[in-house]
C-alpha positions in Angstrom: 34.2 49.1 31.9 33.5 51.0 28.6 34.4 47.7 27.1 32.0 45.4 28.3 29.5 47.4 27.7 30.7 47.7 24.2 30.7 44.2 23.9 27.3 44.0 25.7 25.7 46.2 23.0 27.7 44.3 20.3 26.0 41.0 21.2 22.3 42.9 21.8 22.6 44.3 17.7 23.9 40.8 16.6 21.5 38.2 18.2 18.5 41.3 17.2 19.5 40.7 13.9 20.0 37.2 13.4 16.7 36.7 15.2 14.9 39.5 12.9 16.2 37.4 9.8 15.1 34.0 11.1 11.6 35.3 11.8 11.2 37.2 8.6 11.4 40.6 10.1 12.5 43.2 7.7 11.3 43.7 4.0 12.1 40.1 3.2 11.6 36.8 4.8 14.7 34.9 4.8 13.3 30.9 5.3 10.7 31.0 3.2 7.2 28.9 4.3 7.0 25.5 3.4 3.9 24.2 2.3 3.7 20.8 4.7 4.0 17.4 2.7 0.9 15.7 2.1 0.2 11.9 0.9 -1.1 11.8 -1.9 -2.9 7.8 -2.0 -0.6 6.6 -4.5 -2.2 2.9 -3.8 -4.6 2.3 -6.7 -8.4 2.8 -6.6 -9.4 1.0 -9.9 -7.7 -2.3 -9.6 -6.4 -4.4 -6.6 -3.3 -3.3 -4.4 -0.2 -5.4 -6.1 3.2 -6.2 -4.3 4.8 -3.1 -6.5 1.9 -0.6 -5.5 3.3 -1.5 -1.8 7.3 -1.4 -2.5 6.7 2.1 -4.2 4.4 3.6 -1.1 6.5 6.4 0.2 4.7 8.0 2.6 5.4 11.6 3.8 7.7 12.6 7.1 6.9 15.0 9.8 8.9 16.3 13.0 8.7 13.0 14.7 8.7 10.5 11.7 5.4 10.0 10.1 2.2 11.4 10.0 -0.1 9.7 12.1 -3.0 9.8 9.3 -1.3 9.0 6.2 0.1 5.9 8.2 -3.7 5.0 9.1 -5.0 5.8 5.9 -2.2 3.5 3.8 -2.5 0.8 6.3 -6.5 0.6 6.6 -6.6 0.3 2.7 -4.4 -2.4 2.7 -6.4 -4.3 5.2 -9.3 -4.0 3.8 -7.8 -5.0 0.4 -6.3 -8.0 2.3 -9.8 -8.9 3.8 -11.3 -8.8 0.3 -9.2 -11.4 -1.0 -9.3 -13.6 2.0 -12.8 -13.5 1.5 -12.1 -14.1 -2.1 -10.1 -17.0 -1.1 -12.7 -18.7 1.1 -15.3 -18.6 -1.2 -13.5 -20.6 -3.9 -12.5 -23.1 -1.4 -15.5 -23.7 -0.3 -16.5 -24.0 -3.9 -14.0 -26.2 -4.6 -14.4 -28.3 -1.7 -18.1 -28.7 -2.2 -17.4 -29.5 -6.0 -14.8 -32.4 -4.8 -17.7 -33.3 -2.8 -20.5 -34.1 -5.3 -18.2 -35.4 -7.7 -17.3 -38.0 -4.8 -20.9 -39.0 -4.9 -21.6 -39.1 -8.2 -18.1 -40.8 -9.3 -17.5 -38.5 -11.8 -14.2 -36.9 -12.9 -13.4 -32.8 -12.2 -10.6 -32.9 -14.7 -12.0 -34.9 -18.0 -12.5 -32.2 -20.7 -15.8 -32.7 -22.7 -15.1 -34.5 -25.5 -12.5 -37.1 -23.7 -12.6 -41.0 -24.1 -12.8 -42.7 -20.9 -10.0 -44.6 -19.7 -10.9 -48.2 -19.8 -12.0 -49.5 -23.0 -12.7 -48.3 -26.4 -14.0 -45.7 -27.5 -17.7 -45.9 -28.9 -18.3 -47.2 -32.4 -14.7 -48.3 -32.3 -13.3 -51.8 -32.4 -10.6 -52.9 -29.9 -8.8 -54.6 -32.9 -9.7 -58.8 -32.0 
C-alpha cells in the first residue's frame, strides 16, 4: 500500500510541474507569447495588381487554416481590381466598335497613317510613267 501511494504522489509532483512550466508558472515562462501573424497587404496600392503580385501573396495561417479577414481583404482587392479593368475593357470596345462604325459610313481607312498614298493610282503631282 505504501507503494501506490508513493507512486500516487510521484505522479501529483510530476504532472504539477510539467503543467506549472507549460503555463509559465515559476520565475520564467517556458513557451514564450507569440505575437499572432498578421497580413501585411503585400498587393500593390500605387499601380495595378500583376500576375506576380498574386503568385507572391502568401497570406498568414491560423488554428484552422486562414484567417477569415485577410482572405476577404486579398480577395475583395482583387475583385475590385478585376472590375476596374473589365470596365476598362468595355469602354475601349465600345470605342472601338463605334470607331469601326463611322469609318463604315464615311469609307474611310482606321489604319492609313497620315501622310500615306492611297492605294489605287498615283500619287499627286506624280506621273504614272505613259
Amino acid at each position: 500500500m505504501r507503494v501506490f501511494w508513493f507512486l500516487l504522489l510521484t505522479m501529483v509532483v510530476v504532472v504539477t510541474a510539467v503543467t506549472l512550466a507549460v503555463v509559465g508558472g515559476g520565475g520564467s515562462a517556458v513557451l514564450q507569447d507569440v505575437e499572432p501573424q498578421r497580413f501585411t497587404d503585400p498587393l500593390p496600392t500605387t499601380r495595378p495588381v500583376g500576375r506576380a503580385d498574386v503568385e507572391a501573396l502568401r497570406l498568414p495561417m491560423a488554428a484552422r487554416g486562414y484567417r477569415m479577414a485577410d482572405v476577404d481583404e486579398a480577395l475583395s482587392r482583387l475583385g475590385a481590381e478585376l472590375a476596374e479593368r473589365d470596365a476598362r475593357i468595355a469602354e475601349l470596345e465600345s470605342a472601338l466598335a463605334g470607331a469601326q462604325a463611322s469609318a463604315v459610313t464615311t469609307g474611310t481607312d482606321l489604319f492609313k497613317q497620315p501622310g500615306d498614298r492611297p492605294t489605287g493610282g498615283p500619287a499627286r503631282g506624280e506621273d504614272d510613267g505613259r
